[in-house]
C-alpha positions in Angstrom: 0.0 0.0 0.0 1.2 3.7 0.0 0.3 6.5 2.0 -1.8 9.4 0.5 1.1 11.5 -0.6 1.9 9.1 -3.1 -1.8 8.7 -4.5 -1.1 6.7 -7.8 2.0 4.4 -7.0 0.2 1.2 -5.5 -2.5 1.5 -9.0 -0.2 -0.9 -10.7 -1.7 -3.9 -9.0 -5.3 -3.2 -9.0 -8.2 -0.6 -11.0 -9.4 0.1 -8.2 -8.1 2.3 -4.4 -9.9 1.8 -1.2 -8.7 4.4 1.2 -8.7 3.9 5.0 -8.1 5.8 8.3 -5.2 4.6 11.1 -3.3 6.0 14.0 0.6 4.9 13.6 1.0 6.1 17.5 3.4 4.4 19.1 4.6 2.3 16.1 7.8 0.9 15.5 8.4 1.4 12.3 11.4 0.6 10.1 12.1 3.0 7.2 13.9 0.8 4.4 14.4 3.8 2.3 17.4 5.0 3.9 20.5 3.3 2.5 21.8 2.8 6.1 18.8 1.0 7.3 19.0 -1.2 4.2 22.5 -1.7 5.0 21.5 -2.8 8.7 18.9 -5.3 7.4 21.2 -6.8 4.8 24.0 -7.2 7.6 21.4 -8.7 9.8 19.9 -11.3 7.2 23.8 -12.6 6.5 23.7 -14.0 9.7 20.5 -15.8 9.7 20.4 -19.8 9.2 17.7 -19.0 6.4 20.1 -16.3 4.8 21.6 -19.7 2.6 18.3 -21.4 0.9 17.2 -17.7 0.6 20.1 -17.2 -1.8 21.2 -20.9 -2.9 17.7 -22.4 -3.7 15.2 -21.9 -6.4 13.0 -21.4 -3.7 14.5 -18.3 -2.8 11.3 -15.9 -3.2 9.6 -17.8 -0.1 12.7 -18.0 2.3 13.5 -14.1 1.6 9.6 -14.0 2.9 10.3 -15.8 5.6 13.5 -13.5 6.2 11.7 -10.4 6.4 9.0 -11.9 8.6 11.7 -13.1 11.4 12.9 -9.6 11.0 9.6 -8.0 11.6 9.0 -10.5 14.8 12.4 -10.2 16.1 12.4 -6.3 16.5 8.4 -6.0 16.7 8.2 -4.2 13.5 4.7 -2.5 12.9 5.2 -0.6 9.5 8.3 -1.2 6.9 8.5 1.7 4.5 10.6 0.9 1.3 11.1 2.1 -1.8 8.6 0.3 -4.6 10.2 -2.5 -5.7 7.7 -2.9 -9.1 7.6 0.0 -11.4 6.1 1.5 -14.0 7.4 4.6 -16.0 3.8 6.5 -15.7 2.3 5.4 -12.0 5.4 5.1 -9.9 8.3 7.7 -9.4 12.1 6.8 -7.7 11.0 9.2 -4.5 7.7 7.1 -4.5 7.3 5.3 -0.5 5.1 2.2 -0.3 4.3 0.5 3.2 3.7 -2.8 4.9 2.0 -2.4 8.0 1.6 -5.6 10.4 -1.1 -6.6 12.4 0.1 -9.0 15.5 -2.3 -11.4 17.1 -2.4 -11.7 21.0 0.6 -14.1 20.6 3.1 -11.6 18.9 2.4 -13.4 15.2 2.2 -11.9 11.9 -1.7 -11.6 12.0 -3.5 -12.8 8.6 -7.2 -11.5 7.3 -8.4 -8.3 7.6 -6.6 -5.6 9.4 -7.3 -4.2 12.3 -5.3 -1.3 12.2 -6.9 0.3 8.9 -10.6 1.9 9.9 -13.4 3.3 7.6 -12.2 1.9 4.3 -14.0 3.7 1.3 -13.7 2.7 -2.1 -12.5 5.9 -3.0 -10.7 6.0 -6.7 -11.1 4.1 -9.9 -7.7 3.8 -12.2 -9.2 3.3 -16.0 -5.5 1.4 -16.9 -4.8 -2.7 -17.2 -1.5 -4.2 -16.3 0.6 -7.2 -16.3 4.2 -8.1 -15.4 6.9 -7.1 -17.2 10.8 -8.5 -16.9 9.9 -11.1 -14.4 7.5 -8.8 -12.5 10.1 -6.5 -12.0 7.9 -4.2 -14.0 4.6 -3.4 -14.1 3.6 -2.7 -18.1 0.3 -0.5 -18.9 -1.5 -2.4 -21.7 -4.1 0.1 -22.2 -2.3 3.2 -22.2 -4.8 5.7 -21.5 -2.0 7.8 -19.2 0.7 9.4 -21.0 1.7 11.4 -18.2 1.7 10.6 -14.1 -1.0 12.5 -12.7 0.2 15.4 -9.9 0.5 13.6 -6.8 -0.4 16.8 -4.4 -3.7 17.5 -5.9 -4.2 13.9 -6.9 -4.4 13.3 -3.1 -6.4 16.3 -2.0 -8.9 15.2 -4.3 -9.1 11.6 -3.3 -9.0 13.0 0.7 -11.5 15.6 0.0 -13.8 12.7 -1.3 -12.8 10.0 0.9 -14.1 12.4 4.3 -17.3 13.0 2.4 -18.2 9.5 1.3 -19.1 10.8 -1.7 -18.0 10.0 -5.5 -14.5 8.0 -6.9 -11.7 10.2 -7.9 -11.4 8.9 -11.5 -7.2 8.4 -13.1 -8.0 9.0 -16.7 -5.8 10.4 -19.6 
């Protein structure tokens, strides 16, 4: 997901934005988009017993997973905010932040289902744009087209905030 700021980003991997309301008091959050956090993270994955199928398996996708989950457990990580890692030359830009927020159970595990810490979701914009993976899903290609150019993200969000607090109407991305 990606916080308001950056209103079109996410619209790669869906038509359609549902909006929501939540209180990061008192979250720890980890902010991947600093190259010295990165750093920190990649020192601390070297040293994991899963660090070696993550790298020497084909099954490496689902061990890196599992990497980044132990991390989040270890040092009770509520939000990870990283740079997107699937592009497209239109929807996302390099400053672009995208989040993953955790939800814990009463045991202090990853929670699964619905989130608890996203209130009032509102189906709040509509992106008239199809896509598939590109380069091994590194990118995100637009097979309609309709957006030559990536939409102003400032008054982009105002508009989808101004209609998410009224409940009213979808903030259409068109060309």
């Amino acid at each position: 997901m990606t916080p308001l700021a950056f209103p079109v980003s996410s619209a790669i991997f869906g038509r359609v934005g549902v909006v929501a309301s939540f209180d990061p008091t008192g979250w720890q959050v980890f902010d991947a988009t600093s190259p010295a956090n990165q750093q920190l993270y990649l020192s601390w994955a070297t040293h994991q017993p899963l660090f070696q199928p993550a790298t020497l398996t084909a099954q490496s996708g689902y061990y890196h997973q599992q990497l980044r989950d132990q991390f989040r457990k270890q040092f009770a990580i509520d939000c990870v905010l990283f740079p997107p890692d699937q592009k497209n030359t239109v929807y996302t830009g390099p400053a672009d932040v995208w989040m993953n927020v955790t939800d814990w159970t009463t045991t202090d595990e990853i929670a699964t289902g619905w989130s608890a810490r996203f209130v009032e979701p509102w189906l709040s914009v509509l992106v008239d744009e199809e896509f598939e993976d590109d380069l091994f899903g590194i990118q995100r290609r637009a097979l309609l087209a309709f957006t030559a150019t990536r939409p102003a993200n400032a008054a982009t969000a105002l508009k989808i905030a101004t209609r998410y607090l009224a409940r009213s109407g979808i903030v259409r991305i068109t060309a």
